[in-house]
FIBA-964197 format. One record per residue: residue number from 1; residue in three letters; x, y, z of N, C-alpha, C, CB in turn. Coordinates in nm, 2 decimals, decimal comma. Glycine has a CB too. Example, Ala and Ser with C-alpha at 12.3 -4.5 7.8 and 13.67 -1.06 7.14 Angstrom:
// residues 2
<vexza pakol="1" lummi="ALA" n_X="1,32" n_Y="-0,57" n_Z="0,78" ca_X="1,23" ca_Y="-0,45" ca_Z="0,78" c_X="1,32" c_Y="-0,33" c_Z="0,78" cb_X="1,13" cb_Y="-0,45" cb_Z="0,90"/>
<vexza pakol="2" lummi="SER" n_X="1,28" n_Y="-0,22" n_Z="0,71" ca_X="1,37" ca_Y="-0,11" ca_Z="0,71" c_X="1,29" c_Y="0,00" c_Z="0,79" cb_X="1,41" cb_Y="-0,06" cb_Z="0,57"/>
//
This chain:
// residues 85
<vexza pakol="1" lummi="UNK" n_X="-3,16" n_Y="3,14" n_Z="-2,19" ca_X="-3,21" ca_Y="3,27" ca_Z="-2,19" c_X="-3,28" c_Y="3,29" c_Z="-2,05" cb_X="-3,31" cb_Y="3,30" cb_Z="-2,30"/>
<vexza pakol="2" lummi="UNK" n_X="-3,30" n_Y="3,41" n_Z="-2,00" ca_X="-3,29" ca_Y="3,42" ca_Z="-1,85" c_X="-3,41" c_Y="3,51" c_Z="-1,88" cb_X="-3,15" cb_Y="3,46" cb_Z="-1,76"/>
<vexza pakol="3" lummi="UNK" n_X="-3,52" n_Y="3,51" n_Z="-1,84" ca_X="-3,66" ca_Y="3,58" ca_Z="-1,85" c_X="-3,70" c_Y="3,59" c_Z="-1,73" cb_X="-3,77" cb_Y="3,52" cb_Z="-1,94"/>
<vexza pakol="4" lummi="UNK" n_X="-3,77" n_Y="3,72" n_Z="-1,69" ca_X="-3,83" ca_Y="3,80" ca_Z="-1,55" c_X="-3,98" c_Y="3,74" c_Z="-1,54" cb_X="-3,84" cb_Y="3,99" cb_Z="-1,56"/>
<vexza pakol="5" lummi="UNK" n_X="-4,00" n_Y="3,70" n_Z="-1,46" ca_X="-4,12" ca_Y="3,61" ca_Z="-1,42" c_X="-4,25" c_Y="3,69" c_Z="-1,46" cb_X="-4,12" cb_Y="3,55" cb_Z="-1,25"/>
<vexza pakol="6" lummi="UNK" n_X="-4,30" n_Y="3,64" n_Z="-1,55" ca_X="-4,41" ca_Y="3,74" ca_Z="-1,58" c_X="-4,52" c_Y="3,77" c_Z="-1,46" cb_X="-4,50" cb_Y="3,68" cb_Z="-1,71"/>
<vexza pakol="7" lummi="UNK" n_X="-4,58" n_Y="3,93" n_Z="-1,50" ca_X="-4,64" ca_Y="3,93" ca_Z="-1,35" c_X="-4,80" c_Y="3,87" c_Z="-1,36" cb_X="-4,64" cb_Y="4,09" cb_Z="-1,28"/>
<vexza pakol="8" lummi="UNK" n_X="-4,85" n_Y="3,85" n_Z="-1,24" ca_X="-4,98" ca_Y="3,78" ca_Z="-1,29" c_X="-5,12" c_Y="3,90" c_Z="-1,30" cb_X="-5,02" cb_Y="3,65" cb_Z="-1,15"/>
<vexza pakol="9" lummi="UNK" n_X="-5,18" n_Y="3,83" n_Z="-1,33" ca_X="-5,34" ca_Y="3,92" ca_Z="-1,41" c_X="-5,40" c_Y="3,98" c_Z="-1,29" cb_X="-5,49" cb_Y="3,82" cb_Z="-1,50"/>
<vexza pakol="10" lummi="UNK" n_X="-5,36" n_Y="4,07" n_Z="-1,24" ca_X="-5,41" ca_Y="4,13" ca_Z="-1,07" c_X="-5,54" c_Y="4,22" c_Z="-1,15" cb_X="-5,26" cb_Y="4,26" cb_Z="-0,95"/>
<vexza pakol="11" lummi="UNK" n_X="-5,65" n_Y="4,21" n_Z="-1,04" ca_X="-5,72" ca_Y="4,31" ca_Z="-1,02" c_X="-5,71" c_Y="4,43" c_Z="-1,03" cb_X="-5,75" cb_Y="4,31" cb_Z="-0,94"/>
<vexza pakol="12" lummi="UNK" n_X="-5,75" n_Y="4,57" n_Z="-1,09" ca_X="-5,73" ca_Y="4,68" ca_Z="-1,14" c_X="-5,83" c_Y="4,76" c_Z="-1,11" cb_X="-5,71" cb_Y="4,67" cb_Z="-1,26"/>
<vexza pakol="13" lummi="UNK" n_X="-5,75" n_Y="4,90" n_Z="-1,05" ca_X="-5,89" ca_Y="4,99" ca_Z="-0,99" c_X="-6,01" c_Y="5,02" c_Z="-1,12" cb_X="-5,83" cb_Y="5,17" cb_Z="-0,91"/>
<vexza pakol="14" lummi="UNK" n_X="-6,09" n_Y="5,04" n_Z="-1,01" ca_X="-6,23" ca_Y="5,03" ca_Z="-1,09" c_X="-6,29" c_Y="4,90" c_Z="-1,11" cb_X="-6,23" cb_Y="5,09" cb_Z="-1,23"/>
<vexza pakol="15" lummi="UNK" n_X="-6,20" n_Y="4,75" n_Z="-1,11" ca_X="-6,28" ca_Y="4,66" ca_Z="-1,16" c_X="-6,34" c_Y="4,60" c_Z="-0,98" cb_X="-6,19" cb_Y="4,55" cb_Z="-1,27"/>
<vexza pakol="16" lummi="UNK" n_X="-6,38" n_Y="4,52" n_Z="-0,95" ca_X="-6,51" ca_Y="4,49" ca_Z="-0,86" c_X="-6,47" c_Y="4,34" c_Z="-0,83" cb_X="-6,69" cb_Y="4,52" cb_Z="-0,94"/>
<vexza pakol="17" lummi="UNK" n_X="-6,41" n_Y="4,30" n_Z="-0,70" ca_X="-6,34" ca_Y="4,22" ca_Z="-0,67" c_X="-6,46" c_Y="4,12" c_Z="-0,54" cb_X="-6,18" cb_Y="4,31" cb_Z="-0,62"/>
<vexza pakol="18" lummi="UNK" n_X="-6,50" n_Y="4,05" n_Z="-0,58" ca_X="-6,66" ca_Y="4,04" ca_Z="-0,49" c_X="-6,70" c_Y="4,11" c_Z="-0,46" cb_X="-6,69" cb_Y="3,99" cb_Z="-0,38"/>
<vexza pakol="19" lummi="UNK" n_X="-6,79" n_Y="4,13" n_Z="-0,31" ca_X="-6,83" ca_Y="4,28" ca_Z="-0,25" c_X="-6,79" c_Y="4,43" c_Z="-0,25" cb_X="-6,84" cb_Y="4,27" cb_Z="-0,14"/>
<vexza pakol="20" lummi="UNK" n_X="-6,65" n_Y="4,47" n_Z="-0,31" ca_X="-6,58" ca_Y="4,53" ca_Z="-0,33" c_X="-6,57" c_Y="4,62" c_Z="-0,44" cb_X="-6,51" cb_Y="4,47" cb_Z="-0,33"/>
<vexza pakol="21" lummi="UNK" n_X="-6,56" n_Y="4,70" n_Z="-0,46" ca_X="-6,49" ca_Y="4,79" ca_Z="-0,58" c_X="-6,35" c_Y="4,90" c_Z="-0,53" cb_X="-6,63" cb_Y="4,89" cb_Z="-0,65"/>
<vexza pakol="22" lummi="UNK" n_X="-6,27" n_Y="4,82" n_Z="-0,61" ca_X="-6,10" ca_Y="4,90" ca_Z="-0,61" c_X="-6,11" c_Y="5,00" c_Z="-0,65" cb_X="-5,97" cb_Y="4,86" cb_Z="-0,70"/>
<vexza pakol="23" lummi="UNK" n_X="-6,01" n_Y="5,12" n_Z="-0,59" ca_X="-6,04" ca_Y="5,23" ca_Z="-0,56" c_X="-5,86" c_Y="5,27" c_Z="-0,65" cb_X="-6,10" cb_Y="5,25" cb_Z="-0,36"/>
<vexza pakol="24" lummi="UNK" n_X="-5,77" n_Y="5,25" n_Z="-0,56" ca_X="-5,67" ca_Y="5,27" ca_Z="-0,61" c_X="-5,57" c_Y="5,11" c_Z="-0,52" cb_X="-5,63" cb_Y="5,45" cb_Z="-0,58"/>
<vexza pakol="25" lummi="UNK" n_X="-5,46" n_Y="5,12" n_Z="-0,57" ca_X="-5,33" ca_Y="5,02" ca_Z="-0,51" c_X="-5,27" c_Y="5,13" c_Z="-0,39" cb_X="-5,17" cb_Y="4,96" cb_Z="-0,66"/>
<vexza pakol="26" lummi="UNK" n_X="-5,28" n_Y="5,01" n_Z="-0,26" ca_X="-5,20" ca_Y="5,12" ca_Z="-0,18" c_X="-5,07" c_Y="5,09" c_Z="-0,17" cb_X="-5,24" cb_Y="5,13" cb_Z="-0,04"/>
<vexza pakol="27" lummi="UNK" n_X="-5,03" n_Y="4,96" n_Z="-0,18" ca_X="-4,91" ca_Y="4,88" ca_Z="-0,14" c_X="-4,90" c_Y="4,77" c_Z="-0,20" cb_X="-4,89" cb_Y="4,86" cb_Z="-0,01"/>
<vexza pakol="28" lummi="UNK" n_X="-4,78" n_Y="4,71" n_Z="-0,23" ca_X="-4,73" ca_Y="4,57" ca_Z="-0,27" c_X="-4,63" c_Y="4,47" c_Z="-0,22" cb_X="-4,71" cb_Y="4,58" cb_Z="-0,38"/>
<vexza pakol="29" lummi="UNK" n_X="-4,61" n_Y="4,40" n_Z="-0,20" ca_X="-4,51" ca_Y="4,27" ca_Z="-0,12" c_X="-4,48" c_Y="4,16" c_Z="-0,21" cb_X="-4,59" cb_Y="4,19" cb_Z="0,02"/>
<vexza pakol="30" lummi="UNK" n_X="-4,42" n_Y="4,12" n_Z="-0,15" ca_X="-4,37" ca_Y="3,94" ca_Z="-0,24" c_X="-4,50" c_Y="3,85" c_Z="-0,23" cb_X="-4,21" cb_Y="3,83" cb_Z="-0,12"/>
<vexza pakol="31" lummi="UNK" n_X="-4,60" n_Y="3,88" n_Z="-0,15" ca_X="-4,70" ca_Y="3,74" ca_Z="-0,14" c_X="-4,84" c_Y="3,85" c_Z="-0,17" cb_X="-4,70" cb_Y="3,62" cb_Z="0,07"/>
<vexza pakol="32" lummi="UNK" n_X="-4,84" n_Y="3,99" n_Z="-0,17" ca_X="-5,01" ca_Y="4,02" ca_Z="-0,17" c_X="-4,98" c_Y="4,18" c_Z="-0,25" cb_X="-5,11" cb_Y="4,04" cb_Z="0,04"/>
<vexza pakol="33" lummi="UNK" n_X="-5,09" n_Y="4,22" n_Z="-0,22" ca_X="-5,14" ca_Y="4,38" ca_Z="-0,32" c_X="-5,24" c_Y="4,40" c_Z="-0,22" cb_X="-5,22" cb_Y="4,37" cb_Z="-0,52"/>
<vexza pakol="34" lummi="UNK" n_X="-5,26" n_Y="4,53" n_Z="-0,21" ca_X="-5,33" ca_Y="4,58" ca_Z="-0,06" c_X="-5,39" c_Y="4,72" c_Z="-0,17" cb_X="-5,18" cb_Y="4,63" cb_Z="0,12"/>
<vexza pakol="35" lummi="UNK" n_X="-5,49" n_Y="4,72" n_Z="-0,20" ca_X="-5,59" ca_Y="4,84" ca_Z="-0,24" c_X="-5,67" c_Y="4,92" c_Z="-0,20" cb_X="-5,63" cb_Y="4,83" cb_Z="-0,30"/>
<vexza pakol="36" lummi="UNK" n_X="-5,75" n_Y="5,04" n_Z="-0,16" ca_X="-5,84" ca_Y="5,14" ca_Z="-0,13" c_X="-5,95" c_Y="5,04" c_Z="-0,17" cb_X="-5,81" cb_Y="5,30" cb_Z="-0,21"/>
<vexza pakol="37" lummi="UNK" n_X="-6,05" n_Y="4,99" n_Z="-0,13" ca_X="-6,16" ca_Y="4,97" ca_Z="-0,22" c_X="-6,28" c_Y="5,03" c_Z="-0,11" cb_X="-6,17" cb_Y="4,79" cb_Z="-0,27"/>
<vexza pakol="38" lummi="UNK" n_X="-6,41" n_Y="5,01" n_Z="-0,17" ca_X="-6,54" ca_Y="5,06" ca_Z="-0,13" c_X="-6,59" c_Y="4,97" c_Z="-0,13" cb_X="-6,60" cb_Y="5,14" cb_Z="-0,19"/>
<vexza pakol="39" lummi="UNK" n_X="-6,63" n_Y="4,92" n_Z="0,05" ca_X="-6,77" ca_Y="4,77" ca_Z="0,04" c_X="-6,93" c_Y="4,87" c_Z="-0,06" cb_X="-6,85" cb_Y="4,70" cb_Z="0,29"/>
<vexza pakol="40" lummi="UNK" n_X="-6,94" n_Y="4,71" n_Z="-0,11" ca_X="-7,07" ca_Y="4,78" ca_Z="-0,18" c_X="-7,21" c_Y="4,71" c_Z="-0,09" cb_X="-7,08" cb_Y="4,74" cb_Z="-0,39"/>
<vexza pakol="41" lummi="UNK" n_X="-7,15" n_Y="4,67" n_Z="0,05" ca_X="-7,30" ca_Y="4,61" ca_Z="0,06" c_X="-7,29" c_Y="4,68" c_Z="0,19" cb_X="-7,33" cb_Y="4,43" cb_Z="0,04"/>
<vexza pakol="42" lummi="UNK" n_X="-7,40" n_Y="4,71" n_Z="0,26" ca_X="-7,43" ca_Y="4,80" ca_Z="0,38" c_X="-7,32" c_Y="4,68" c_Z="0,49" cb_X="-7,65" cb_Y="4,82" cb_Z="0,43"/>
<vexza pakol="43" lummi="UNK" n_X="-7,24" n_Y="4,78" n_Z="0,59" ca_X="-7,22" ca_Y="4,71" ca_Z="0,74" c_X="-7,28" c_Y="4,66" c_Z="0,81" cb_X="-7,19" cb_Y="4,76" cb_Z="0,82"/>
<vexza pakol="44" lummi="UNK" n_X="-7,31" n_Y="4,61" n_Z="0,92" ca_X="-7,37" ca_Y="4,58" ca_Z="1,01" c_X="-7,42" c_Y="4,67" c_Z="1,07" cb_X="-7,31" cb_Y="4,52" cb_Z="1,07"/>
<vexza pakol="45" lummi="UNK" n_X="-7,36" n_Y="4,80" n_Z="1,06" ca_X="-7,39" ca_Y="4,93" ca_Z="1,14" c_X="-7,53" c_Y="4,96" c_Z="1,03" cb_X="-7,24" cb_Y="5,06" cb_Z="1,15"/>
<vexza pakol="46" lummi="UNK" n_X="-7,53" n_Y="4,94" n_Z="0,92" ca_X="-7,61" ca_Y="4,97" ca_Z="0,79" c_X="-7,55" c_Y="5,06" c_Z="0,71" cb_X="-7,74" cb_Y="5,01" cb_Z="0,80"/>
<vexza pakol="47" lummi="UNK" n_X="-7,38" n_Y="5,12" n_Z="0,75" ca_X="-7,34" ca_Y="5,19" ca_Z="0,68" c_X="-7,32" c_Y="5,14" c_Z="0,50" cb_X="-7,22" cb_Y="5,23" cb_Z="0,77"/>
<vexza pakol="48" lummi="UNK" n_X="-7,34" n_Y="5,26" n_Z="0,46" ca_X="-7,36" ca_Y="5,19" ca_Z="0,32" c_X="-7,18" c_Y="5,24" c_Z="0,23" cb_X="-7,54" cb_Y="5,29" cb_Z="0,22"/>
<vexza pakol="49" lummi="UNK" n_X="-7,13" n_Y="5,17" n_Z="0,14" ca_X="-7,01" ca_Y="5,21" ca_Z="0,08" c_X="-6,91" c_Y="5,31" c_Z="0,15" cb_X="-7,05" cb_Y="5,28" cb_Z="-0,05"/>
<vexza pakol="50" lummi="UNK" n_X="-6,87" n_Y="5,19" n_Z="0,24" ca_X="-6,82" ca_Y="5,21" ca_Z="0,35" c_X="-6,59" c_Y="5,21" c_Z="0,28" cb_X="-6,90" cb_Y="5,06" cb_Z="0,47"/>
<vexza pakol="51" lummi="UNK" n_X="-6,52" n_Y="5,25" n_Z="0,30" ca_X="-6,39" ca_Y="5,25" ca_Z="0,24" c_X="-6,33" c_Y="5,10" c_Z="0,35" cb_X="-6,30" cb_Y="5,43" cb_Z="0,25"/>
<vexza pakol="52" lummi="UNK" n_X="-6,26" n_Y="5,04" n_Z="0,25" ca_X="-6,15" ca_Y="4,97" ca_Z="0,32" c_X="-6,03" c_Y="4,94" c_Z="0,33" cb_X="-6,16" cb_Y="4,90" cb_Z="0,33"/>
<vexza pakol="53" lummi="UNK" n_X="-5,96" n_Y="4,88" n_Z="0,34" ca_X="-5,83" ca_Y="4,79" ca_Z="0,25" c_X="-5,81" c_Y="4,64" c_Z="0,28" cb_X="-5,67" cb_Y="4,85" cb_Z="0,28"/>
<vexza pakol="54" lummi="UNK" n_X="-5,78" n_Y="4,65" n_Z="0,11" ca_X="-5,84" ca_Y="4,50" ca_Z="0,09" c_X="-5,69" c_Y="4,45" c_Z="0,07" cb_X="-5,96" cb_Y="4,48" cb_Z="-0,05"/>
<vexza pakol="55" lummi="UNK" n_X="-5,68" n_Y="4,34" n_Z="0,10" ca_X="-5,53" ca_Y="4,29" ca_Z="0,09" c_X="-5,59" c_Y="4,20" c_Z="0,01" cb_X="-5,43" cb_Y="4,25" cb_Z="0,22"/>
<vexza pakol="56" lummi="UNK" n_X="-5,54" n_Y="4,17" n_Z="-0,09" ca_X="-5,56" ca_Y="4,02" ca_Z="-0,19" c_X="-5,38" c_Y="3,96" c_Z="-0,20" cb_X="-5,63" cb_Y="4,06" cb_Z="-0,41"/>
<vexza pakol="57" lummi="UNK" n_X="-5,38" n_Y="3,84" n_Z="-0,20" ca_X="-5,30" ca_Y="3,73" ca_Z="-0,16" c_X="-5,25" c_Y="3,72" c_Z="-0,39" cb_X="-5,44" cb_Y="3,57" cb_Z="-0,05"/>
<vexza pakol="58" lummi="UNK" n_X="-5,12" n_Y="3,72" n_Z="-0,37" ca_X="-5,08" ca_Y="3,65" ca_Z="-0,53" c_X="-5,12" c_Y="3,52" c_Z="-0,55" cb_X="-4,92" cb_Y="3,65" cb_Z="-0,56"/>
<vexza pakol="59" lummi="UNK" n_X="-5,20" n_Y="3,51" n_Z="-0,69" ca_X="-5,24" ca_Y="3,34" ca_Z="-0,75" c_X="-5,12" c_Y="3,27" c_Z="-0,71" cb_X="-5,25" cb_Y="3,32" cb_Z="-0,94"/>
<vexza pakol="60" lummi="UNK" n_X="-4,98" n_Y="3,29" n_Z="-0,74" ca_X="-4,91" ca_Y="3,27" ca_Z="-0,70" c_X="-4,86" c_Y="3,19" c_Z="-0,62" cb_X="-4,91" cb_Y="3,32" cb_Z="-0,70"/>
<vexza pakol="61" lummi="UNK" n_X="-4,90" n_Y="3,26" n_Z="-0,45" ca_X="-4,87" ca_Y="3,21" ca_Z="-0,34" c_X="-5,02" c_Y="3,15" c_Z="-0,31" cb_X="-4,81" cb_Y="3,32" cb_Z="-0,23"/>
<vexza pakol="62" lummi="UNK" n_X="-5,11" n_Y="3,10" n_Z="-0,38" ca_X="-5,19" ca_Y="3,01" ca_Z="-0,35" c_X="-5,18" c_Y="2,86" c_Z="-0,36" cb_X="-5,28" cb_Y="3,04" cb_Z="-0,40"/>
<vexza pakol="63" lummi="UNK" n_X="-5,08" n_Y="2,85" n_Z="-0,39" ca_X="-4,99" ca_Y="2,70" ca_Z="-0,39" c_X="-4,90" c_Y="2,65" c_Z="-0,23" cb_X="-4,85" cb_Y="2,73" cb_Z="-0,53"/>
<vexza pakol="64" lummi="UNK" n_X="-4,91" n_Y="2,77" n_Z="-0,17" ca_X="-4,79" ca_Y="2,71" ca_Z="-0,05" c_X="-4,94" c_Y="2,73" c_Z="0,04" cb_X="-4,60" cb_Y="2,84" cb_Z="0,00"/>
<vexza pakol="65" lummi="UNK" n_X="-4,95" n_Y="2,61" n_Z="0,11" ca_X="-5,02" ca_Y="2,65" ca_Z="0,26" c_X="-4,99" c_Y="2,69" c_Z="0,34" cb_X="-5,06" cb_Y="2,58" cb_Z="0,32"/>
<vexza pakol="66" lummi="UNK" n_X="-4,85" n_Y="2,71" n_Z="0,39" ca_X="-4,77" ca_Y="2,79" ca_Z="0,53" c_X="-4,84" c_Y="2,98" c_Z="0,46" cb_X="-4,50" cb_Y="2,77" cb_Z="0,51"/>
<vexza pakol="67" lummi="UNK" n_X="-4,84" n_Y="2,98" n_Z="0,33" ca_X="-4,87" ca_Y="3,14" ca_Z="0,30" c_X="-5,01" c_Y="3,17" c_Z="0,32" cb_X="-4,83" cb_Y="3,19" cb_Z="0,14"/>
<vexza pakol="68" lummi="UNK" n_X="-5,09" n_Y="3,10" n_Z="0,30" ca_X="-5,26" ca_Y="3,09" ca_Z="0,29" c_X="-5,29" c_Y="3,11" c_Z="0,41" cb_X="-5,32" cb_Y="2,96" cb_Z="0,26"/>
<vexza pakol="69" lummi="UNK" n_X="-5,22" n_Y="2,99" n_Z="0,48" ca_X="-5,27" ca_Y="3,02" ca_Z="0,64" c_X="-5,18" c_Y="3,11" c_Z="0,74" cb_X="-5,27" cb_Y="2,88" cb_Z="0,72"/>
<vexza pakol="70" lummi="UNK" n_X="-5,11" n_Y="3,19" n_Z="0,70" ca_X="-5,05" ca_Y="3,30" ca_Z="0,75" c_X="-5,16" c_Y="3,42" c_Z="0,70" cb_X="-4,90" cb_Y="3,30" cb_Z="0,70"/>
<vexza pakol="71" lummi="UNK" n_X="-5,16" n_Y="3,41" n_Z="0,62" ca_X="-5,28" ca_Y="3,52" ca_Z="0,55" c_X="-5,43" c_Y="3,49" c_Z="0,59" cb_X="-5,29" cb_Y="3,52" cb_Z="0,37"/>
<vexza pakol="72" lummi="UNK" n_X="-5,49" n_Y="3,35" n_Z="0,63" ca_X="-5,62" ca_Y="3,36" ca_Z="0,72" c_X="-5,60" c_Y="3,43" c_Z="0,87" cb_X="-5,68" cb_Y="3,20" cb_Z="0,74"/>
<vexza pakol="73" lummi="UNK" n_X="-5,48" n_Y="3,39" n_Z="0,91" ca_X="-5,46" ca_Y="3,39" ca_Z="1,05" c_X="-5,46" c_Y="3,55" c_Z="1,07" cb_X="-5,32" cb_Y="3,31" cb_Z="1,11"/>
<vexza pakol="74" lummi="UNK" n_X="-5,41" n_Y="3,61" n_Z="0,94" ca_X="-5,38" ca_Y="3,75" ca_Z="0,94" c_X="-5,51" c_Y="3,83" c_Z="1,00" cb_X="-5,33" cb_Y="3,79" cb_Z="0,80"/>
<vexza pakol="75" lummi="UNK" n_X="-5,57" n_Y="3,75" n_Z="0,84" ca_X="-5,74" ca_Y="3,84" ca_Z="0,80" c_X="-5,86" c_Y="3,80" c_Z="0,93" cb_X="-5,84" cb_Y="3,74" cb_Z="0,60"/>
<vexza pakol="76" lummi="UNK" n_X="-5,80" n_Y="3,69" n_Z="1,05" ca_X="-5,92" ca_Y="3,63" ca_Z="1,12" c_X="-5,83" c_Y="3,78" c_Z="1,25" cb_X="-5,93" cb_Y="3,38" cb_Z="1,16"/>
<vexza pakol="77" lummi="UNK" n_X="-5,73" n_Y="3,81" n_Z="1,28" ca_X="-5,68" ca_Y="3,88" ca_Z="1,37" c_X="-5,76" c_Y="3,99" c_Z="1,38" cb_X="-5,55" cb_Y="3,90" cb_Z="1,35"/>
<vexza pakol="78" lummi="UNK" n_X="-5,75" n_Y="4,07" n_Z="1,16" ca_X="-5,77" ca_Y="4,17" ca_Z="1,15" c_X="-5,94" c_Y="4,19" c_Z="1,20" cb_X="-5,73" cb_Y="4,19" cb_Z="1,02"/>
<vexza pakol="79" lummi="UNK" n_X="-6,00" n_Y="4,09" n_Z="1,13" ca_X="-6,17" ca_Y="4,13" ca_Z="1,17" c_X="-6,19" c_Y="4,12" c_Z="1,33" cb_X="-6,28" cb_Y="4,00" cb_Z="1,09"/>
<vexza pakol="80" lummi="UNK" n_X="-6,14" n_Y="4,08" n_Z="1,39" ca_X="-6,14" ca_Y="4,05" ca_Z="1,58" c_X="-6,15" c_Y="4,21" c_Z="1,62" cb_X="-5,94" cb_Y="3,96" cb_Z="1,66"/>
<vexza pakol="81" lummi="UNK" n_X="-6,04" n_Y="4,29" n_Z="1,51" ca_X="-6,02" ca_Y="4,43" ca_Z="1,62" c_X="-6,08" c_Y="4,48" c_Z="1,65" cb_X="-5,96" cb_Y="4,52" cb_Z="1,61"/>
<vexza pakol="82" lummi="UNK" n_X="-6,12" n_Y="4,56" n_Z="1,74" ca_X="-6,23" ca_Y="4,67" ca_Z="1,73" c_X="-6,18" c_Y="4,80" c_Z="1,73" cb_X="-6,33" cb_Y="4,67" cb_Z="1,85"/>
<vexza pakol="83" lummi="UNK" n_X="-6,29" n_Y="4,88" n_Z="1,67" ca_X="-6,22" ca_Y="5,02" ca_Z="1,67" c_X="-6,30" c_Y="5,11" c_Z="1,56" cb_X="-6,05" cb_Y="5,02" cb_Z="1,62"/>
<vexza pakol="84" lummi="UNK" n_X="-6,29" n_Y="5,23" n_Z="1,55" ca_X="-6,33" ca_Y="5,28" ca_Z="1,39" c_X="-6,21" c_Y="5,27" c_Z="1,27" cb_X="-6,38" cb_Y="5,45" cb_Z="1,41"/>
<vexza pakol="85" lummi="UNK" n_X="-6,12" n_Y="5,20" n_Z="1,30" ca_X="-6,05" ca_Y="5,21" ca_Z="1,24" c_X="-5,99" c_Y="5,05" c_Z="1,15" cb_X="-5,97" cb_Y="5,28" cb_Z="1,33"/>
//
């Protein structure tokens, strides 16, 4: 019998993902889920509930290290940028 890979227990807007609260899903891929969320803890600037997008990584692909460290290398690129954006 041939069965579709069940999907895994993802995070759901409204629930609160560390400093975070999900807002809505913006997008999805083979390795992550990318959602609207709201930091709940002030910036550096002291801006308070500030919007972001949060890319979380599938339980999944936390088994391959080539995916992990493609996804730090990603998230260390992303925080480097500057901009208001």
């Amino acid at each position: 019998m041939n069965r579709a890979a069940p999907e895994f227990a993802q995070p759901r807007p409204g629930a609160s993902f560390g400093p975070y609260r999900l807002v809505r899903e913006l997008g999805r891929g083979s390795s992550s889920v990318v959602f609207l969320a709201i930091a709940t803890t002030p910036a550096p600037t002291g801006e308070p509930d500030r919007p972001v997008a949060l890319k979380i990584l599938r339980p999944h692909q936390l088994a391959n290290p080539r995916t992990v460290a493609r996804f730090e290398r990603a998230a260390h690129l992303a925080a480097r940028a500057a901009g208001p954006n």
